[in-house]
PLY file of the C-alpha trace (Angstrom):
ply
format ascii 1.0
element vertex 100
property float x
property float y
property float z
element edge 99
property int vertex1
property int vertex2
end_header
34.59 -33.65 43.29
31.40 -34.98 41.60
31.57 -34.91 37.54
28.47 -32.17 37.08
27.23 -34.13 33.91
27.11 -37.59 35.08
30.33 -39.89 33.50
33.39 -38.20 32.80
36.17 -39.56 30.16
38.89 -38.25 33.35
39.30 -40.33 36.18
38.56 -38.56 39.59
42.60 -38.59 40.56
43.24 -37.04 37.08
40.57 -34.48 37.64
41.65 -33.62 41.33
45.83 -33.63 39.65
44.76 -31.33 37.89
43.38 -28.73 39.81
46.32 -28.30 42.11
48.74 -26.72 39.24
45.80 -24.96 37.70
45.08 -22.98 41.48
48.60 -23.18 42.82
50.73 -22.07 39.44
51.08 -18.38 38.20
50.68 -19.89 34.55
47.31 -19.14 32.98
44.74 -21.23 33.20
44.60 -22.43 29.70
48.21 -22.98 29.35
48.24 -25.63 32.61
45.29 -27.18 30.08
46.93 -27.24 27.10
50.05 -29.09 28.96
47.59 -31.66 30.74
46.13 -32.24 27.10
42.50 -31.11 28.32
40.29 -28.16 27.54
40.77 -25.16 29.84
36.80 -24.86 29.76
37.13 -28.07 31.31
39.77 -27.25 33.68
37.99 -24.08 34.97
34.99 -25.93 35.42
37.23 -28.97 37.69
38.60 -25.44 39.67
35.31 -23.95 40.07
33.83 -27.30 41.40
36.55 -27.65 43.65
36.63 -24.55 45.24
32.94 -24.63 45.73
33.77 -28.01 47.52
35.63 -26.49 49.30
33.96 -23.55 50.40
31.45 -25.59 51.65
33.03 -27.93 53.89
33.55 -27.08 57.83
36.10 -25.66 58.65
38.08 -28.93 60.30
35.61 -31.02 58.80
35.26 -34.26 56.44
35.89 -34.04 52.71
33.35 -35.01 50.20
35.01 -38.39 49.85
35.18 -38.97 53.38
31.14 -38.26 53.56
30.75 -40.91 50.48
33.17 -43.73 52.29
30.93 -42.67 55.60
27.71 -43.91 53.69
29.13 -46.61 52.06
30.00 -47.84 55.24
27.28 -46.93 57.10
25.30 -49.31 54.49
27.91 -51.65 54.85
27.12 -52.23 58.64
23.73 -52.19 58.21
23.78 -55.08 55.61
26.13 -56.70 57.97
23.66 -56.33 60.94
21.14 -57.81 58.77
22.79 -60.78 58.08
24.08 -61.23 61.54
20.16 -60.97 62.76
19.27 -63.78 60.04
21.98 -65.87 61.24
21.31 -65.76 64.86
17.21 -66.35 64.13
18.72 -69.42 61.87
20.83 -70.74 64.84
17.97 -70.13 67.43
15.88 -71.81 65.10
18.27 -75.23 64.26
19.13 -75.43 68.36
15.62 -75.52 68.95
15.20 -78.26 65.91
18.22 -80.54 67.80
16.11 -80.37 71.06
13.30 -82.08 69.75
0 1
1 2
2 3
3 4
4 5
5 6
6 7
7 8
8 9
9 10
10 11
11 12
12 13
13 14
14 15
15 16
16 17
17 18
18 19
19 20
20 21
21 22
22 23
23 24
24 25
25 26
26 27
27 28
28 29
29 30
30 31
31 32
32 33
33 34
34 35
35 36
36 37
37 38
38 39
39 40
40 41
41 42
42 43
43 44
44 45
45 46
46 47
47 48
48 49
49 50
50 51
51 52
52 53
53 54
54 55
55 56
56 57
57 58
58 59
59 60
60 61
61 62
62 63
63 64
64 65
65 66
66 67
67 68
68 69
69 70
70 71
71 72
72 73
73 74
74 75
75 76
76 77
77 78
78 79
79 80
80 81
81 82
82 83
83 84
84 85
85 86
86 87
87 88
88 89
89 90
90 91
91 92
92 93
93 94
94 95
95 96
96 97
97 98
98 99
């Protein structure tokens, strides 16, 4: 779950950690908080953004870090297919060199 402010002082595992005993205990909200040492303003705001997440993700479909590692690697291939072209043109270009 994106940080809605840019940078956040919480790692993303901390942040997701987090969430599960806030939406899964019968504890209040701000009492989970006050255990994990962060404000429960904070920790409603990790919930909301979570379940919003969630809400909007197919049903059977890819999580929002599965859609981020998808376009890193779809950038990843295309860099890769870039070089690959460059390399080939270079090889063309050094066989034809030899042949003179």
């Amino acid at each position: 779950m994106p940080s809605v402010s840019g940078k956040s002082k919480y790692p993303e595992q901390f942040r997701r950690d987090a969430v599960e005993p806030a939406r899964s205990s019968d504890r209040p909200l701000r009492q989970v908080a006050r255990e994990l040492g962060v404000n429960h303003e904070t920790l409603r705001n990790w919930v909301r953004t979570a379940e919003q997440a969630q809400a909007a993700a197919p049903v059977g479909g890819v999580s929002a870090d599965e859609r981020q590692e998808l376009r890193e690697l779809r950038e990843r291939v295309a860099e890769l297919e870039l070089e690959k072209d460059i390399l080939r043109k270079a090889a063309a270009y050094f066989a034809k060199e030899m042949g003179r």
